[in-house]
C-alpha positions in Angstrom: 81.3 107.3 4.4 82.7 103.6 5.1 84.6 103.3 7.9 86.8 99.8 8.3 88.6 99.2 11.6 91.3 96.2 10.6 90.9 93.6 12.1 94.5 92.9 13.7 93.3 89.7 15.8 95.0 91.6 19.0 93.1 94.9 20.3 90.3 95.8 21.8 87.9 97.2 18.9 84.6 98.4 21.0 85.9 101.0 22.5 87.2 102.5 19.5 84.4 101.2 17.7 82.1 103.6 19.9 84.4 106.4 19.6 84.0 106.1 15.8 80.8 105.7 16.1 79.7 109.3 17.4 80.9 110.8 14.0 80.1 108.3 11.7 77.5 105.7 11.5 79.0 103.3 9.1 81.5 101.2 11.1 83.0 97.9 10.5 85.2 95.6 11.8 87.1 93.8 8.8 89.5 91.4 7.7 88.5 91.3 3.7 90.9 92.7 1.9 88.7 93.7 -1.1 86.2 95.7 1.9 89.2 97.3 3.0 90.4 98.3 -0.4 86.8 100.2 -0.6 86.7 102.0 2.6 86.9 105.9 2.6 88.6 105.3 6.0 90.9 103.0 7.9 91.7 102.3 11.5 94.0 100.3 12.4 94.7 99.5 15.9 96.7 96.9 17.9 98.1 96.0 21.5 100.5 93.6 22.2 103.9 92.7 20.3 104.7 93.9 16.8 105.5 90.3 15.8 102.4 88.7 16.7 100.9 91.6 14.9 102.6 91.3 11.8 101.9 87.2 12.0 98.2 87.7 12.4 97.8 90.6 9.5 99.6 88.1 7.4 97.5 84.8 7.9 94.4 87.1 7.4 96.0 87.7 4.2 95.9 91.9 4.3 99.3 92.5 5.1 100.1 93.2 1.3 96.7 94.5 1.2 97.8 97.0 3.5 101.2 97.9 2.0 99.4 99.3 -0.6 97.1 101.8 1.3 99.9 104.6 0.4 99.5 104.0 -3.6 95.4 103.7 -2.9 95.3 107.5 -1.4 92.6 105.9 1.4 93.8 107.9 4.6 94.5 105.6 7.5 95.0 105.9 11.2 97.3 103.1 13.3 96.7 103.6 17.3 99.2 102.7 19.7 100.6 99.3 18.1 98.9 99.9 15.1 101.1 103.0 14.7 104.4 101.1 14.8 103.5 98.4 12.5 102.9 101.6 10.0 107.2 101.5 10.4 109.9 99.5 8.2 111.2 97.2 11.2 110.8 96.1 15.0 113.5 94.6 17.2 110.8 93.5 19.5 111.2 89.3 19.7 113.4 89.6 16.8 114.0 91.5 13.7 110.3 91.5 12.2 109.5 93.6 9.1 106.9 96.1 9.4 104.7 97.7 6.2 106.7 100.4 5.6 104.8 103.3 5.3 106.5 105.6 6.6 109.7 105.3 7.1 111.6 104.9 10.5 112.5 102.2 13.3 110.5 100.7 15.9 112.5 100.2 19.4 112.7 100.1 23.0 112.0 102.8 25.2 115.1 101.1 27.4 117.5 102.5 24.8 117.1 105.7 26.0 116.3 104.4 30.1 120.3 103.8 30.7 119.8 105.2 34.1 116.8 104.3 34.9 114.9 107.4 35.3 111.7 107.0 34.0 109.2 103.4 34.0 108.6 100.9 31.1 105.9 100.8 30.1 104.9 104.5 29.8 101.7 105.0 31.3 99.5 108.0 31.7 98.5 111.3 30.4 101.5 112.9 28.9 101.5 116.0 27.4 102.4 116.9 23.6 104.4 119.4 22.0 103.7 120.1 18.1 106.1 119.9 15.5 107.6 123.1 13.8 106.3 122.3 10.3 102.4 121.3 12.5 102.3 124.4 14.2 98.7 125.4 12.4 97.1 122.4 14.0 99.0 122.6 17.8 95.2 123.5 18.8 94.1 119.5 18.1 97.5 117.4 18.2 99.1 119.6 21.9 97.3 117.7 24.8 97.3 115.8 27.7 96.7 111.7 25.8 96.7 108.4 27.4 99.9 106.4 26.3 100.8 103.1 27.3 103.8 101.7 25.8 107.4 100.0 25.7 108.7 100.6 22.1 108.8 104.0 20.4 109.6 105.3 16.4 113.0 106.0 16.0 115.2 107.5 12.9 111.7 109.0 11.7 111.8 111.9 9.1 111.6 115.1 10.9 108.8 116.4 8.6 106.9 113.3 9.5 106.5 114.0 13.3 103.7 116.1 14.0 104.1 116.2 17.9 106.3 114.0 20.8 106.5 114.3 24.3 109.7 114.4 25.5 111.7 111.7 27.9 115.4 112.3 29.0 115.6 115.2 26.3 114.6 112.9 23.8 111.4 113.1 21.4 109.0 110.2 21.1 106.6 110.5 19.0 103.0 110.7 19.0 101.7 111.5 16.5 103.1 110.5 12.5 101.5 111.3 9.5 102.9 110.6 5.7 100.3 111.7 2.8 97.3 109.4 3.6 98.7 108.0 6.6 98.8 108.8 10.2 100.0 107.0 13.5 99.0 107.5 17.1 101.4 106.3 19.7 98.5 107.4 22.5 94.9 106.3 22.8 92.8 108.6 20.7 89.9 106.4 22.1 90.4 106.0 25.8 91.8 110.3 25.8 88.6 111.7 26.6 86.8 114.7 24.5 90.4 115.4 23.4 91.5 111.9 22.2 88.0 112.3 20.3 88.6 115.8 18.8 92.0 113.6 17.3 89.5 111.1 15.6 87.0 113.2 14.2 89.4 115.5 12.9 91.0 112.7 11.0 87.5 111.8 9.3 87.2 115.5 8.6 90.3 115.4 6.8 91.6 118.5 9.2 94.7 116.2 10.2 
């Protein structure tokens, strides 16, 4: 099996490199579109803001690569900001258009923080509540995951949520998945045996 982690030019890749790397020997880190085209995997992670994101997949030249992951059938994984960028749009330093996988809105956690009763970012192990339509898999996606994070999915397809944690009654998601595609607002990498159990489940094709 060839497994690409993206090169997004802002996240730290060893860590999920290594996680990766316990169920699968054949990781690389990669910016060629043509490699990433070939992969029977895809990882894509990212820290940071959405625009600079965007900006750097695009002077690597695989932002259209990636758009067309969905039409290619090769499953794919975003973490954390590599989730969001899976999304149509950001407000985060300005309108910025994400690839549009799965459709929904990227925005900040302060829309929902009008009294101030939780911290931006969220940081921690928060636990996760499955879906309805995921309840056959609530033994790997319900668990306590490290998140850390300022922006959220909003105006998501309900059928595309797979779990949340909840904040002032609201859902945020954290996990995504459309087809061949899946996002992870938490750190699957940095989540212990659980956060693992996520990743190899994906490369099992049991997500």
């Amino acid at each position: 099996m060839k497994i690409k982690i993206i090169d997004t030019g802002n996240a730290n890749f060893l860590s999920l490199y290594r996680a990766i790397k316990l169920f699968e020997s054949n990781v690389e880190i990669s910016s060629n579109p043509k490699e990433i085209l070939k992969a029977d995997k895809i990882f894509l992670p990212g820290v940071g803001a959405f625009k600079n994101c965007i900006n750097n997949l695009k002077l690597k030249g695989i932002f259209d690569t990636l758009k067309k992951i969905d039409k290619e059938q090769i499953p794919i994984m975003g973490i954390c900001l590599g989730m969001q960028i899976l999304f149509d749009n950001s407000n985060e330093f300005g309108e910025t258009e994400g690839l549009g996988l799965i459709k929904g809105d990227i925005r900040n956690l302060n829309s929902i923080n009008s009294e101030k009763t939780f911290k931006i970012p969220s940081i921690g192990w928060i636990e996760t509540i499955s879906n309805n339509n995921f309840k056959k898999i609530s033994n790997i996606v319900e668990n306590k995951f490290y998140f850390i994070h300022s922006y959220y999915a909003v105006n998501i397809d309900e059928k595309n949520l797979v779990s949340y944690y909840s904040l002032n009654k609201n859902k945020v998601p954290a996990i995504v998945k459309k087809n061949n595609i899946i996002g992870c607002q938490f750190h699957p990498e940095k989540s212990s045996k659980q956060g693992l159990n996520i990743i190899e489940n994906f490369l099992r094709d049991k997500l």
